[in-house]
C-alpha positions in Angstrom: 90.7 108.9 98.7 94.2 109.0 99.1 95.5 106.8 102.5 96.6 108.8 105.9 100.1 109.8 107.0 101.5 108.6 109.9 104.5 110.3 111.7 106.4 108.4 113.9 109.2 110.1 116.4 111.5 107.9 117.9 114.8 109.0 120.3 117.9 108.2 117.8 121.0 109.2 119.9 124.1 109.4 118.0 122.1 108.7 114.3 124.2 109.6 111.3 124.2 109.0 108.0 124.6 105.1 108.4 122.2 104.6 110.8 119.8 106.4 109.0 120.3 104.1 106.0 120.1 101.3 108.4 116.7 101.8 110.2 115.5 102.8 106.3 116.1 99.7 105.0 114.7 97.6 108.1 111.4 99.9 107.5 111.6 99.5 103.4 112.1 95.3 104.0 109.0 95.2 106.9 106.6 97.4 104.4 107.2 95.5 101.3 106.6 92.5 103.1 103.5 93.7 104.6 102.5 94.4 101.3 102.8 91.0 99.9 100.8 89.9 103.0 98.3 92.3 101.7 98.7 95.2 104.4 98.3 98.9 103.0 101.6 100.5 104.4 104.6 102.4 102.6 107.6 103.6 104.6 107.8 107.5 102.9 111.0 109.2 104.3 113.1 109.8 107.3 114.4 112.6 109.1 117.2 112.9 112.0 117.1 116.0 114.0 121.1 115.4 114.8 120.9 118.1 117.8 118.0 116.2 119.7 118.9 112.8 119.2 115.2 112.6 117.3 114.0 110.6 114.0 111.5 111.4 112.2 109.9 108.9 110.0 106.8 109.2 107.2 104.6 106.3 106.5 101.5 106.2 104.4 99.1 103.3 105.6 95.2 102.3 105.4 95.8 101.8 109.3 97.8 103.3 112.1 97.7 99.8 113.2 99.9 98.3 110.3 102.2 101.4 111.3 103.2 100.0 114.4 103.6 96.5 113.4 106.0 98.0 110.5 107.9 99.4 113.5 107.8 96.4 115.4 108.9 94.0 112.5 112.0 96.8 111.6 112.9 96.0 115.8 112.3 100.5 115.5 111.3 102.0 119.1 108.8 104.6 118.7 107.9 107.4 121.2 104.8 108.5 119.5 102.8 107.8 115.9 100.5 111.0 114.9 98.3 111.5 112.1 99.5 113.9 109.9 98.9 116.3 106.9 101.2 117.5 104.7 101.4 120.1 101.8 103.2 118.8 98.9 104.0 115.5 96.5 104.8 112.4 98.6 
């Protein structure tokens, strides 16, 4: 069975391009070393909605829990993390 997807929504103001690149890699460098600890979590794909200040960010993880401590290790406010499903190759 394939792991969960997480979506996490976070208030971005001002995100651009380098920002976005930023927070990526904080959230690549916190999952792959959650991995090596042994922790099932991937950081997917992000998304900036540049109108409503939002961010959108896809995780695959065994646990929501190992979610929010990728958050927490990226220093990456969150405003909510929802299960999700989506249609389509991730």
């Amino acid at each position: 069975m394939e792991q969960p997807l997480f979506l996490v929504e976070r208030y971005l103001p001002g995100a651009d391009a380098a920002a976005l690149a930023t927070l990526r890699g904080r959230l690549q460098a916190a999952t792959a070393a959650m991995r090596g600890e042994g922790s099932e979590v991937v950081w997917l794909q992000s998304v900036v909605v540049p109108g409503d200040d939002t961010c959108l960010c896809l995780f695959r993880a065994s646990r929501r829990a190992f979610v929010v401590e990728a958050n927490a290790r990226a220093a990456a406010d969150w405003e909510r993390i929802s299960t999700v499903l989506a249609d389509g190759e991730l």
